[in-house]
N, C-alpha and C positions, 0 to 999 in steps of 0.2 A: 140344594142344587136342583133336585129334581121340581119342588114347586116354581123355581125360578125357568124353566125349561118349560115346564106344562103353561104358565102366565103367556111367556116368552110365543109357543107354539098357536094359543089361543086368539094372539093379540095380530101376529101375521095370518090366522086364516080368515080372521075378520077383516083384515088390511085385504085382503085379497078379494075376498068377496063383494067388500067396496069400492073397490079399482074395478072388476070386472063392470060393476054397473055404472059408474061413471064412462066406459067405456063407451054405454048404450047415449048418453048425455049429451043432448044438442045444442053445442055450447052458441050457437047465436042466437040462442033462445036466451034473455036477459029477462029476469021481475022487475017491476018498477022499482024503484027506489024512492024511500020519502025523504022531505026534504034533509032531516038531520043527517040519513046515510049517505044523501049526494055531498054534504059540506064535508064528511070522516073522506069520503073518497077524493076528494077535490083538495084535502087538508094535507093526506097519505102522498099525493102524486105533487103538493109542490114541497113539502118536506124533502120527498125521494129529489128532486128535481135541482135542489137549493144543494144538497151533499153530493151530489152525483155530478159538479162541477168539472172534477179532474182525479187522477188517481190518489191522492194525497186526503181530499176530503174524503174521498168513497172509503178509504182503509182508514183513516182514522174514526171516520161512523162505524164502522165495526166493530172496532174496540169499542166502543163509546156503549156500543150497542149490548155485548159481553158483559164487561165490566157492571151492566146495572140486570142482567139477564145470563147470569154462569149457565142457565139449564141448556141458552141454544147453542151448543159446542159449536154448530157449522158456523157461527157470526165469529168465533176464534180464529177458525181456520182458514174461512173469507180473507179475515183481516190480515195473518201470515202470508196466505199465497198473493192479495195482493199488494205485499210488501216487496215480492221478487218479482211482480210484473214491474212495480214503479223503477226496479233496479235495472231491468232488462231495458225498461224506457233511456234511462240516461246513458247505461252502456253503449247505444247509439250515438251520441255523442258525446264520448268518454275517451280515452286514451286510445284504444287497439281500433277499434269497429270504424271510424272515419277515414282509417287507413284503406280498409280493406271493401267496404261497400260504395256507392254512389251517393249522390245528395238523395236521387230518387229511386232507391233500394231503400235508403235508412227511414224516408220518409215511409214508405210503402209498408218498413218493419213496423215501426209504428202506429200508425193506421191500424195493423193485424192487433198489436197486443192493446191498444187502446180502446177499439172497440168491442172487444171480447170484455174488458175491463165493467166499462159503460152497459154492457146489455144484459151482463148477469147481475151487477148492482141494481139496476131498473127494473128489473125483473125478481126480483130476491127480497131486494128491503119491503121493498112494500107489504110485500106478508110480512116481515118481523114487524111493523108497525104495527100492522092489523093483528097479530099475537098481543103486543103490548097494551094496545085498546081492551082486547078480550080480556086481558089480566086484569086492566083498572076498573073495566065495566062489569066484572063477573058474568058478560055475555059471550056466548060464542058469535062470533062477527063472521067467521069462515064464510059462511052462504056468501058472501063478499066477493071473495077470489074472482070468478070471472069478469065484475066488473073493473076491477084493476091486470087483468087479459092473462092472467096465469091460469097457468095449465090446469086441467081439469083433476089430472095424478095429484095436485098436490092438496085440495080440500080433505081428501079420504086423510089422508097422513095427517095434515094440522088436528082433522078431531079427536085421531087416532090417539095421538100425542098428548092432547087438552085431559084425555081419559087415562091413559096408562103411562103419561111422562116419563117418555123410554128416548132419554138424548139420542142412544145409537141408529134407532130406524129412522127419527127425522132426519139427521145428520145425511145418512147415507140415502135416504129418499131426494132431499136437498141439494147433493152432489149428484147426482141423477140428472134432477130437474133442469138444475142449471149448465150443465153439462150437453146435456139433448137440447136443451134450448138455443145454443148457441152454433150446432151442428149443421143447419143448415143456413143461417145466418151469418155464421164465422167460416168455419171449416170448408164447408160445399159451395163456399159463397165464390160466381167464380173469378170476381175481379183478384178475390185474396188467395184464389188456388193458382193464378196465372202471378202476380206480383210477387206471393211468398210461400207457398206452399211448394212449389215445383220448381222455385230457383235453387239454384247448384249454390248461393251462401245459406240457405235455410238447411237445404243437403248436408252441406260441411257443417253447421253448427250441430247434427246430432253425430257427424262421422265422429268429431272430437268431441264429445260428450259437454258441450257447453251448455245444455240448458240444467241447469239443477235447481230446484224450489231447496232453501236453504232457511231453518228455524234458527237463530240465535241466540245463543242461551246463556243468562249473569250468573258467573260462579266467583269463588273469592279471587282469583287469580289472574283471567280471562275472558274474551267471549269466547264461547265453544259454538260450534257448528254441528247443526243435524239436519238431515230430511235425505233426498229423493233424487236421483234423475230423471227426466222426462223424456223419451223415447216414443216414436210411432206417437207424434202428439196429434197426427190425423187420424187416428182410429179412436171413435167414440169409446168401445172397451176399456183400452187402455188408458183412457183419460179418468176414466169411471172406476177403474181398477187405483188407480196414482193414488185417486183424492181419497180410496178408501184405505191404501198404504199412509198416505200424509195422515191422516186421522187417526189412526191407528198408534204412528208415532207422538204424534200431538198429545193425543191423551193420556201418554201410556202415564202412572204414578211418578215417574222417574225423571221424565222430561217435561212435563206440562207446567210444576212449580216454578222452574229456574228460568223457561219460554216466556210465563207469563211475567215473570219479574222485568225482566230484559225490555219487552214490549210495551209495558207502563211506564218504565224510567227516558226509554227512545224514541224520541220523536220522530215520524217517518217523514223522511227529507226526500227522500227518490235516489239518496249517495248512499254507494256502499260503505262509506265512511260511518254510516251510520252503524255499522257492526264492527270493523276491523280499521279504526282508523291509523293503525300502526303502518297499514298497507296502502290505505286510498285517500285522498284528499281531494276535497268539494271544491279546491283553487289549483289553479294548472301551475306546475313546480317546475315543469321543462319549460326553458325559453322557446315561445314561440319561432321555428321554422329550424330548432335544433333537435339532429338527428338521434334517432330512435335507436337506443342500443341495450342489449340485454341486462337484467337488472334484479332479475329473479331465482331464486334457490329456496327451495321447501317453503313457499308463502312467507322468506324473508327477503328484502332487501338487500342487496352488498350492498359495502361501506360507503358512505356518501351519494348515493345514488337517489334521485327524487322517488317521491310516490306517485301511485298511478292515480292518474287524474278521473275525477267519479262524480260526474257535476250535481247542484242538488237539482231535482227535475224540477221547479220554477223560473230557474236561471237558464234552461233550453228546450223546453217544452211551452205552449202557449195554450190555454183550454182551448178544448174544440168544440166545433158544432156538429150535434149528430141528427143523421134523417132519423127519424120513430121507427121503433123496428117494425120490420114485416109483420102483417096479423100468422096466424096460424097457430094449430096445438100440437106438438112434436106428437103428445103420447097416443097411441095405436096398438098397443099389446102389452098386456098385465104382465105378460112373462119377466117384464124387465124388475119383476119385484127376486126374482131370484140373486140380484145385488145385494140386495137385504141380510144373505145367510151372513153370518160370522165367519170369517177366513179363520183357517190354521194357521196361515203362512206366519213364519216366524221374521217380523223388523225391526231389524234393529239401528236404522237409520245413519249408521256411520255414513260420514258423506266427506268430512274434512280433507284428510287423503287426497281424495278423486277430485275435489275443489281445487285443492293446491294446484294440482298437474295440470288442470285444467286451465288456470290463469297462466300458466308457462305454456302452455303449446299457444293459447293465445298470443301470447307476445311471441313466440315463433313466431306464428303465420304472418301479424304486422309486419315481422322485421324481415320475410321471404315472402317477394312476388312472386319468387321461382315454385317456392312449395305451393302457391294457388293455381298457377299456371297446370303444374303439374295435375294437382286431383282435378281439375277443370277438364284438362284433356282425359283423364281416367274416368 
């Protein structure tokens, strides 16, 4: 234990030392490039470009990605949490959500989670590529990074990792990166702070605890349900604190085998059918323009009553076109390597519960104008 701690201790004060001088790093200073590294860079950016079509391709490259590379745990975790954006995409037009939003609220929702989606996949893969290359070519490629416009924080970590292949500091330096990179892009950004951040539906979706990143997991019997609630999702901390709680559960021994089963057997469709289809169906079971009535009790159905409609996201989403992100390098102070320590905190992901309640108070608010009315005037 104590060699593992002195390693451990040695490996962040090099990580730090190395961050401080990238800090000094004038990153529109570029080397040339000869021709074979302009074709890996030019090869990396239409790879990323070809998968990063729609949410469906981006999360299934992740896996894809896992699956042939167990070591980069963040390509797991990528690929779970955006399994719950794709779900949060169709929720929009699913059973409850077209009740209660606008055409151009739901659009606006969308916009928000899609291109948060798009700009950390665009942003992200292309280093797993350039990992992948290093691996085949026994070269370190990292000097690379800033011509594929990633941050300068994250060369230090890749070498770091090339040397003492420590999954948890890339992991957690990774959730960082992409995290802060989307901060002022996404978050600060102000068409999405005036459309979704600051509206009274964005408000009520955390007053009723609706957003939940949810892992699903094959056991003999069920799927079970584990992960997280999302809360203050405008506060960088707290985003950077979640992804370090989701990981945490992700990889505990206990939940990681039965996650991963689950997610290799489940094709991700964007329905939440995709997990509970006892509950949600990818085809609409209510006769169009018949009235919406209560139908839920502990995440069961009463008798004869349809299931919640859960479309799959190809059926009402259409790919989009995104501008190229803004240039810029978020990182500005090493100190943000103090993410990196080990939490005490004890997770234990129970989440099922609080899911259940959470699809009933939905179907409340559908089935009461009066209860939006009301928190709207509060």
């Amino acid at each position: 234990m104590c060699r593992v701690f002195n390693k451990r201790h040695k490996q962040l004060s090099k990580t730090q030392k190395e961050l401080k001088k990238a800090l000094k790093k004038n990153t529109s200073i570029k080397r040339s490039l000869s021709t074979e590294e302009q074709l890996l860079i030019e090869e990396i950016q239409s790879t990323t470009k070809i998968l990063n079509l729609n949410n469906l391709t981006r999360t299934m490259a992740y896996l894809d990605f896992y699956l042939e590379h167990p070591e980069i745990h963040w390509s797991f975790l990528a690929h779970m949490v955006s399994r719950n954006a794709g779900w949060n995409m169709t929720d929009l037009k699913g059973e409850y959500l077209p009740r209660i939003l606008t055409e151009k609220e739901i659009k606006s929702f969308f916009n928000f989670i899609e291109r948060g989606n798009w700009l950390i996949f665009q942003d992200a893969f292309p280093q797993l590529l350039l990992y992948e290359k290093s691996i085949q070519t026994g070269i370190n490629l990292f000097y690379l990074l800033p011509h594929l416009n990633v941050s300068v924080f994250m060369e230090p970590i890749w070498n770091q990792f090339l040397e003492y292949r420590d999954s948890y500091t890339l992991t957690v330096a990774l959730i960082i990166n992409e995290q802060s990179y989307i901060e002022s892009r996404v978050i600060e950004n102000n068409r999405f702070k005036e459309d979704v951040l600051n509206t009274f539906e964005f408000k009520l979706q955390d007053l009723l605890s609706m957003n939940h990143i949810l892992f699903p997991s094959s056991n003999d019997t069920k799927t079970k349900l584990t992960g997280q609630t999302v809360r203050h999702f405008d506060s960088l901390d707290e985003r950077i604190l979640l992804g370090k709680r989701l990981y945490s559960i992700l990889f505990s021994m206990h939940h990681l085998p039965p996650i991963e089963k689950w997610a290799k057997q489940t094709i991700h469709t964007g329905s939440r059918k995709d997990y509970w289809p006892h509950l949600f169906n990818d085809i609409a079971e209510l006769a169009p323009g018949s009235e919406l009535k209560p139908r839920l009790q502990n995440c069961k159905l009463t008798k004869g009553t349809p299931r919640i409609y859960s479309p799959a996201l190809a059926s009402v989403w259409e790919n989009q076109q995104h501008e190229p992100a803004s240039p810029g390098d978020w990182y500005k102070d090493w100190d943000v390597l103090h993410y990196m320590a080990k939490s005490e905190e004890k997770v234990n992901g129970d989440i099922e519960g609080d899911y259940c309640k959470t699809v009933e108070r939905l179907e409340m608010v559908a089935l009461s104008t009066k209860l939006i009315q009301f928190l709207d005037k509060d």
